[in-house]
C-alpha positions as CSV (number, residue, x, y, z in Angstrom):
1,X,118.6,117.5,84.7
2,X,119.8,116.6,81.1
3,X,118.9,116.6,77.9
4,X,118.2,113.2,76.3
5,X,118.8,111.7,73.2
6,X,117.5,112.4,69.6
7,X,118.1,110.8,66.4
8,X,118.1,112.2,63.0
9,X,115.6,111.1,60.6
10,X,115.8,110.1,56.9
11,X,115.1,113.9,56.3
12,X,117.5,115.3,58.2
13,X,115.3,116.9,61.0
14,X,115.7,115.4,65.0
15,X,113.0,113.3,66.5
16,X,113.7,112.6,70.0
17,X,113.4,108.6,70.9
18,X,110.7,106.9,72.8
19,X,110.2,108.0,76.5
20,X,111.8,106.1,78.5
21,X,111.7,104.9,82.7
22,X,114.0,103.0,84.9
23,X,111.7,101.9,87.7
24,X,114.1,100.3,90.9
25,X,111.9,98.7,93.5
26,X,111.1,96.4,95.8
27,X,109.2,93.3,94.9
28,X,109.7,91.7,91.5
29,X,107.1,91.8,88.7
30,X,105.4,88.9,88.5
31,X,105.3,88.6,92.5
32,X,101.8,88.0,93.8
33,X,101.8,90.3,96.0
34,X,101.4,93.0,93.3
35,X,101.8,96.8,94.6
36,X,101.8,100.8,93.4
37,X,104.8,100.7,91.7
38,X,103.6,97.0,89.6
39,X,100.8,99.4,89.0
40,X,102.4,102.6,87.8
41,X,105.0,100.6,85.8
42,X,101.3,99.4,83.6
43,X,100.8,103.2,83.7
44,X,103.4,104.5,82.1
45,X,103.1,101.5,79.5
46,X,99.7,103.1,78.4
47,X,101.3,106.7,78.8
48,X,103.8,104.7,75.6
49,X,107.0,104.7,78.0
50,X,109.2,101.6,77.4
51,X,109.7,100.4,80.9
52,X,112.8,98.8,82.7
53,X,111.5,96.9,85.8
54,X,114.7,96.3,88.4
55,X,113.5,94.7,91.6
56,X,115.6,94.2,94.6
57,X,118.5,91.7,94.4
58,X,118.5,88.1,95.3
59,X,121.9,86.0,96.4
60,X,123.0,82.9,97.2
61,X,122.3,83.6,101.3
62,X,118.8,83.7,100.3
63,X,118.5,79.8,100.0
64,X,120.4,80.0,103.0
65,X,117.2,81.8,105.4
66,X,114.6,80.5,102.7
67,X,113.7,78.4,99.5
68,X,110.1,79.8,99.6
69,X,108.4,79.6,95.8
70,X,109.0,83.3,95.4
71,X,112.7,82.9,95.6
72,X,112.3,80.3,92.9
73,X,110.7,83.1,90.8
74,X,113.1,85.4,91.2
75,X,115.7,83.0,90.2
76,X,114.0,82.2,87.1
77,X,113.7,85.4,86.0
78,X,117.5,86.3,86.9
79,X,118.5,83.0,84.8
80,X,116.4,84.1,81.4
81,X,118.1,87.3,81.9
82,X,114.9,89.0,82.1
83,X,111.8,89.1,80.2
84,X,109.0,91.5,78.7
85,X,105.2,91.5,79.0
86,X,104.4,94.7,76.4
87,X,106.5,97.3,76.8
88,X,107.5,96.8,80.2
89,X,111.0,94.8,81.1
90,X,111.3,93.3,83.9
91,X,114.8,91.9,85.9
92,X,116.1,90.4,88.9
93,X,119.8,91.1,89.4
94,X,122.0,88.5,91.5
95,X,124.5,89.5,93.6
96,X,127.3,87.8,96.1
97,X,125.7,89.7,98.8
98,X,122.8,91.5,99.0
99,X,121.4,94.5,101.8
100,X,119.3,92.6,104.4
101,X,118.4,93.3,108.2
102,X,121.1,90.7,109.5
103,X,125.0,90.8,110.9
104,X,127.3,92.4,108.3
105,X,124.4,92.4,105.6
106,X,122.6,95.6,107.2
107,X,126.2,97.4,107.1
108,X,126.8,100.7,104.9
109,X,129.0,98.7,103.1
110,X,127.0,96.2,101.5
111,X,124.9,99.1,100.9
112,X,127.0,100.8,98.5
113,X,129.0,98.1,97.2
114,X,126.4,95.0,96.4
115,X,125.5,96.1,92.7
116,X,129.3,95.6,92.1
117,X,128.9,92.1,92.8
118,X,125.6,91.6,90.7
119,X,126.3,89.1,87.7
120,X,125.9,90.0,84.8
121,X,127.2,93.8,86.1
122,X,123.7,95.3,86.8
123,X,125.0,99.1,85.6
124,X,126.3,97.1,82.5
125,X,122.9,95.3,81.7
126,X,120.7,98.4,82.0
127,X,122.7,100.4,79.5
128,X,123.1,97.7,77.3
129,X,119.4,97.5,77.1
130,X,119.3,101.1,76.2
131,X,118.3,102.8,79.9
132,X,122.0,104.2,80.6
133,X,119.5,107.8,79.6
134,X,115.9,107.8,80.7
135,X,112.6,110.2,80.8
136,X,112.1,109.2,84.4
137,X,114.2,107.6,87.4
138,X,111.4,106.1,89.3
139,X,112.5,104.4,93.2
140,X,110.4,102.7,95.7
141,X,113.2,101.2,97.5
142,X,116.1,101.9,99.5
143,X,118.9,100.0,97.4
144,X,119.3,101.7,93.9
145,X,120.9,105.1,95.5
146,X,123.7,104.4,93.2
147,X,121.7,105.0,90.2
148,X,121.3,108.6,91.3
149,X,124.8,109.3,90.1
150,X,125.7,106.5,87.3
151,X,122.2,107.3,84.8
152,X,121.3,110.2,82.9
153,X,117.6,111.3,83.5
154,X,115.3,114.2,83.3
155,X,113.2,113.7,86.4
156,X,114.0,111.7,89.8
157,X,111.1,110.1,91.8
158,X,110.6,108.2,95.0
159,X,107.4,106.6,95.9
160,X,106.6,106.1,99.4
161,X,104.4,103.7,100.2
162,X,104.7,102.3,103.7
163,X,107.0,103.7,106.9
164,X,109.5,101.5,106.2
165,X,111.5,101.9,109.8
166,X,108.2,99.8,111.3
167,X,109.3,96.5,109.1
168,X,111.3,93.9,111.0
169,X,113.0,93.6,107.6
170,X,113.9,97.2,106.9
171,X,117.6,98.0,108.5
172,X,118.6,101.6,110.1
173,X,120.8,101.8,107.1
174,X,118.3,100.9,104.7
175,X,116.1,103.9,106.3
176,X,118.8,106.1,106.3
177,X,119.5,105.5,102.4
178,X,115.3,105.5,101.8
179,X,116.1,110.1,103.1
180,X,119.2,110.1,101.1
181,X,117.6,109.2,98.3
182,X,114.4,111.3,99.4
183,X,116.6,114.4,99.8
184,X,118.1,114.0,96.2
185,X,115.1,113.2,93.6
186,X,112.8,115.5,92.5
187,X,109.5,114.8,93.6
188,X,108.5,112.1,97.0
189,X,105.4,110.4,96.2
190,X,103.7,109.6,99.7
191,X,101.0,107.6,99.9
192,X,99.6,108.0,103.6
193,X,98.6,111.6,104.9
194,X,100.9,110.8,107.9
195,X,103.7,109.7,106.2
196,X,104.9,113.3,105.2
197,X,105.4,113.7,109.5
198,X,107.2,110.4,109.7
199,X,110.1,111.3,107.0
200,X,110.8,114.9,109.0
201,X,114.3,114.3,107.8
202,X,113.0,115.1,104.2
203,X,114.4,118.8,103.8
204,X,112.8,119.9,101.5
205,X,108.7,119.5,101.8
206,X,107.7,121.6,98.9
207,X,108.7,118.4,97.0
208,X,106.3,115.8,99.0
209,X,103.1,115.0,97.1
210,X,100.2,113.2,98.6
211,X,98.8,110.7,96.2
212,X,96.9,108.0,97.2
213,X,96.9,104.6,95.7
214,X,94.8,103.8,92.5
215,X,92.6,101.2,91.1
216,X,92.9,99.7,87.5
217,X,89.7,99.6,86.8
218,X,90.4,98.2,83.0
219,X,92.0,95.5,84.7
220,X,88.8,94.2,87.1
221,X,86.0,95.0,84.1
222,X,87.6,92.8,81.6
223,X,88.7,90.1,84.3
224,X,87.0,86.3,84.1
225,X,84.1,86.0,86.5
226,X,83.5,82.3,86.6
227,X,84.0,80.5,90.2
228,X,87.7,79.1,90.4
229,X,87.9,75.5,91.1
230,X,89.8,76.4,94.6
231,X,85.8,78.0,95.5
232,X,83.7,75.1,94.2
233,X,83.5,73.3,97.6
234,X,83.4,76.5,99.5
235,X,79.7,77.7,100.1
236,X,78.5,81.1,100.4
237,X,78.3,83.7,101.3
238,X,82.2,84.2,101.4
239,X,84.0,86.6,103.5
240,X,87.7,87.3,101.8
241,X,91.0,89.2,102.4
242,X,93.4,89.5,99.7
243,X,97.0,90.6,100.2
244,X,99.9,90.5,103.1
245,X,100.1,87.9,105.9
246,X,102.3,89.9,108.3
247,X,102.5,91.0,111.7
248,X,99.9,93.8,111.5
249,X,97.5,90.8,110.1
250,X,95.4,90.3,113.2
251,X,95.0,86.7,113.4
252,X,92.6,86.7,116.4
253,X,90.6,88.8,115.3
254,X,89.6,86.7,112.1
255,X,89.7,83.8,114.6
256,X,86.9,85.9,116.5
257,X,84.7,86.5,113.3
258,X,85.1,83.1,111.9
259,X,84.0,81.2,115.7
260,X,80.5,84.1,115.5
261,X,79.4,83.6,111.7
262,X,79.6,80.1,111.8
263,X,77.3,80.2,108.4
264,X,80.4,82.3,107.1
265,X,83.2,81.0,104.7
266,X,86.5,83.4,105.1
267,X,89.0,82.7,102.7
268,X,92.4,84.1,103.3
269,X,94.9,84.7,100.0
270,X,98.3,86.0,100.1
271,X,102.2,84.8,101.1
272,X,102.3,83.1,104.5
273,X,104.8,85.5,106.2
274,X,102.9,84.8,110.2
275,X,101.8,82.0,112.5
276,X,98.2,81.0,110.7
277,X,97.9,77.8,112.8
278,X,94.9,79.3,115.1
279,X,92.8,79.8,111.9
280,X,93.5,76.2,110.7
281,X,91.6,75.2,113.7
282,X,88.1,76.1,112.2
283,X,87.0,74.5,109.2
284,X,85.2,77.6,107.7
285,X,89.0,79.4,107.4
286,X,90.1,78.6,104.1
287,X,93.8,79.3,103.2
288,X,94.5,79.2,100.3
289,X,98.8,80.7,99.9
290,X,99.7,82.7,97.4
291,X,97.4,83.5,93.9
292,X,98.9,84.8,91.2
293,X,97.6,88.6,90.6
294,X,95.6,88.1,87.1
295,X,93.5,85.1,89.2
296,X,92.3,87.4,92.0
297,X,89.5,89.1,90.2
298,X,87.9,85.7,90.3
299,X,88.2,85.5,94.0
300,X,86.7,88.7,95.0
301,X,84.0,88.7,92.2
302,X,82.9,85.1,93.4
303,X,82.8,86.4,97.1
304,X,80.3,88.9,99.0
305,X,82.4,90.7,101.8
306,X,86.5,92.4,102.0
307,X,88.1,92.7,105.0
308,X,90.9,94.6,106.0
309,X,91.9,92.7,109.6
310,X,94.4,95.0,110.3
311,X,95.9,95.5,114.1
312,X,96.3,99.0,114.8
313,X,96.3,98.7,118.2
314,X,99.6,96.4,118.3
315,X,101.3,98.6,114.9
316,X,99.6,102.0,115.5
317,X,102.9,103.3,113.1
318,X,102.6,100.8,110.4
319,X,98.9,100.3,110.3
320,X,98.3,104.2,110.3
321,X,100.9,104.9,107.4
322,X,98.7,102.1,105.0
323,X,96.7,103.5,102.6
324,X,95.5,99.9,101.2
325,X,95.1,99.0,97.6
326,X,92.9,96.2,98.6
327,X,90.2,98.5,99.8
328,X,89.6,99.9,96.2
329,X,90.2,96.2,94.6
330,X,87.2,95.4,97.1
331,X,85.0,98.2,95.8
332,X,85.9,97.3,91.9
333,X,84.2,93.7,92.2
334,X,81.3,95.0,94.4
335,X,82.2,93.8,97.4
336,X,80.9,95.0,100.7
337,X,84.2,95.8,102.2
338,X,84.9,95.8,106.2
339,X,88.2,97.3,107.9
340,X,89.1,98.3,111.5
341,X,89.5,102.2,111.7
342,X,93.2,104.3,111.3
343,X,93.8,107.8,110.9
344,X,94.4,107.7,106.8
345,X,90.7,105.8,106.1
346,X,88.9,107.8,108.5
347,X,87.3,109.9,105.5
348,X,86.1,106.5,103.9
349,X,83.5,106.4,106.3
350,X,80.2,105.7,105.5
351,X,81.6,104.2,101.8
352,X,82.9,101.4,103.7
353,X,82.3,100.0,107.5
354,X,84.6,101.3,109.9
355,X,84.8,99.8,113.1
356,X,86.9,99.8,116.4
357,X,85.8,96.8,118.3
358,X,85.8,92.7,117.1
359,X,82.1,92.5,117.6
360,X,81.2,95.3,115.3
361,X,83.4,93.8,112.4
362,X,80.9,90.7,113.4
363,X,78.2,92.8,112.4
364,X,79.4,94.8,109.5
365,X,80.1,91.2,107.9
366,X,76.5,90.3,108.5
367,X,74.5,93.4,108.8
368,X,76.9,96.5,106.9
369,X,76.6,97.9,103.3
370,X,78.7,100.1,101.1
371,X,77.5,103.5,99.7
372,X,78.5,104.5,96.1
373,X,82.0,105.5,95.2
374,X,83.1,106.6,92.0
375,X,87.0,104.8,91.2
376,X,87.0,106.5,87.9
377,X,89.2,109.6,89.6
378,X,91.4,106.5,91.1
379,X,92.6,105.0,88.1
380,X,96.0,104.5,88.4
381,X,96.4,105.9,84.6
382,X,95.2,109.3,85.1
383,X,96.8,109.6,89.0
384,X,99.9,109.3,87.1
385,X,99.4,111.2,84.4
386,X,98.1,114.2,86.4
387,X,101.2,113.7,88.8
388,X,103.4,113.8,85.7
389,X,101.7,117.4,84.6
390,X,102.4,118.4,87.7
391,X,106.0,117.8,87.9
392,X,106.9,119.0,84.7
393,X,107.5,115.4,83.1
């Protein structure tokens, strides 16, 4: 812990500069797939911190396993050398190598050595925009241990949002940095009661704070409610599900709801990242890719049901260390939302429809109903500022 920087004013007294955070994650800022830490980097905006956004590093062996329309994106933003919505910053360094879960690229050494390969010199670029000294080191990935020892900060956070060991993408190394860095911030953020069992490695549990994920509630009341062109030839009512298309999406069992509501339209949103071409085989499946984050309001405010088709029984780790955004984005717009059951939504039960077996997510869709929530103790503003209280920040 340090002390930060003041500057003298025209009178002579000290007036200490604008807080300040360094947020290192995963997934870059404008990426559709928006999560927590997109979220809490808005927060502390409104809390009046300037914000430095640095995602996780692209390189030139990208191209080499995909040229998706994401990678694109990041390598725009990389090539402006950034760029600012408010007061938040937001960057994609480039490096000649960068940590993935492949031959060589998953070793300790690339590790600890890619950010001295970035171009422009990452460390370089965030002091030269004034973050060498920050209120708050913010992490929610496993790359950015270095900054641990190379900025001055008052308080250290990691945010844990997921069991990362369960992704295909996620290297033993990269887990094994995810503790190190665990073991040396301040305060872990975790997300998912069960999470806090899964990182036993964490010594110190006094510093593990449950905090679910939030809703910006600002953000869906002032959003457009008109139909989007990609919904005019889609009839009602609409069943939708808005966010990742991964392994723990369970294909057949949208297959299964789609074949038995016939008078059903399901429209499916997000980044293609799993085998789809079962649903393509009835025409009320609607897939519509990616949508950029500020559109989705429109979606879910032009549909009547939100599903969470998640397969617990083939990820029982992964699934039961969620604790899903796109339940609460669901309740915002007045959706009648529908998941499968795990261990962390359990106490969401009779707010939402819980079920265990295909044909009762049937039935939920056509027959279920949502009881009153209130979202107002979710906003991601005042989870954050409570958490900040807490810590001493």
């Amino acid at each position: 812990m340090v002390n930060l920087s003041y500057t003298q004013t025209d009178t002579g007294s000290l007036r200490k500069m604008s807080k300040k955070v360094l947020m290192a994650v995963a997934n870059y800022y404008t990426s559709p797939f928006q999560v927590g830490s997109h979220h809490y980097a808005r927060a502390f905006e409104k809390l009046g911190y300037e914000v430095l956004f640095i995602s996780n590093p692209i390189s030139p062996i990208h191209k080499i396993f995909a040229n998706s329309n994401e990678l694109k994106e990041r390598e725009r933003i990389y090539k402006k050398g950034g760029e600012r919505a408010g007061g938040i910053f937001y960057y994609v360094p480039r490096s000649l190598f960068t940590p993935q879960n492949k031959p060589f690229l998953s070793s300790n050494f690339v590790l600890n050595n890619w950010q001295n390969f970035t171009y422009p010199n990452l460390l370089n670029f965030i002091k030269e925009r004034g973050f060498g000294e920050v209120d708050i080191l913010w992490f929610d990935s496993p790359l950015f241990d270095f900054l641990l020892d190379t900025i001055t900060y008052e308080k250290s956070i990691l945010r844990i949002a997921d069991y990362s060991k369960g992704f295909n993408a996620v290297s033993d190394v990269q887990f094994n940095a995810e503790i190190n860095i665990a073991n040396k911030v301040d305060a872990v953020i975790y997300t998912a009661k069960n999470l806090k069992e899964k990182y036993a490695d964490i010594k110190d549990k006094s510093k593990m704070k449950y905090v679910p994920n939030g809703i910006d509630l600002d953000f869906f009341k002032a959003a457009d409610r008109s139909l989007p062109q990609e919904l005019e030839d889609i009839p009602e009512p609409r069943a939708i599900y808005v966010g990742a298309i991964h392994d723990w999406f369970d294909v057949d069992l949208v297959y299964y709801c789609a074949k038995n509501l016939p008078n059903y339209s399901f429209i499916i949103i997000g980044p293609e990242q799993k085998d789809l071409s079962l649903l393509k085989k009835l025409k009320n499946i609607h897939i519509l890719g990616s949508i950029p984050y500020a559109k989705i309001p429109e979606f879910l405010y032009n549909c009547q049901v939100g599903i969470i088709p998640f397969s617990v029984k083939d990820y029982p780790e992964l699934v039961n260390s969620i604790n899903p955004l796109k339940m609460y984005e669901y309740l915002a717009c007045g959706l009648k939302v529908v998941s499968v059951e795990w261990e962390q939504i359990k106490d969401m039960s009779g707010i939402i429809n819980l079920v265990t077996t295909k044909d009762e997510f049937v039935n939920a869709i056509e027959h279920g109903d949502n009881s009153g929530y209130d979202l107002l103790k979710l906003a991601w503003f005042e989870i954050l500022r409570k958490f900040l209280k807490d810590i001493g920040a």
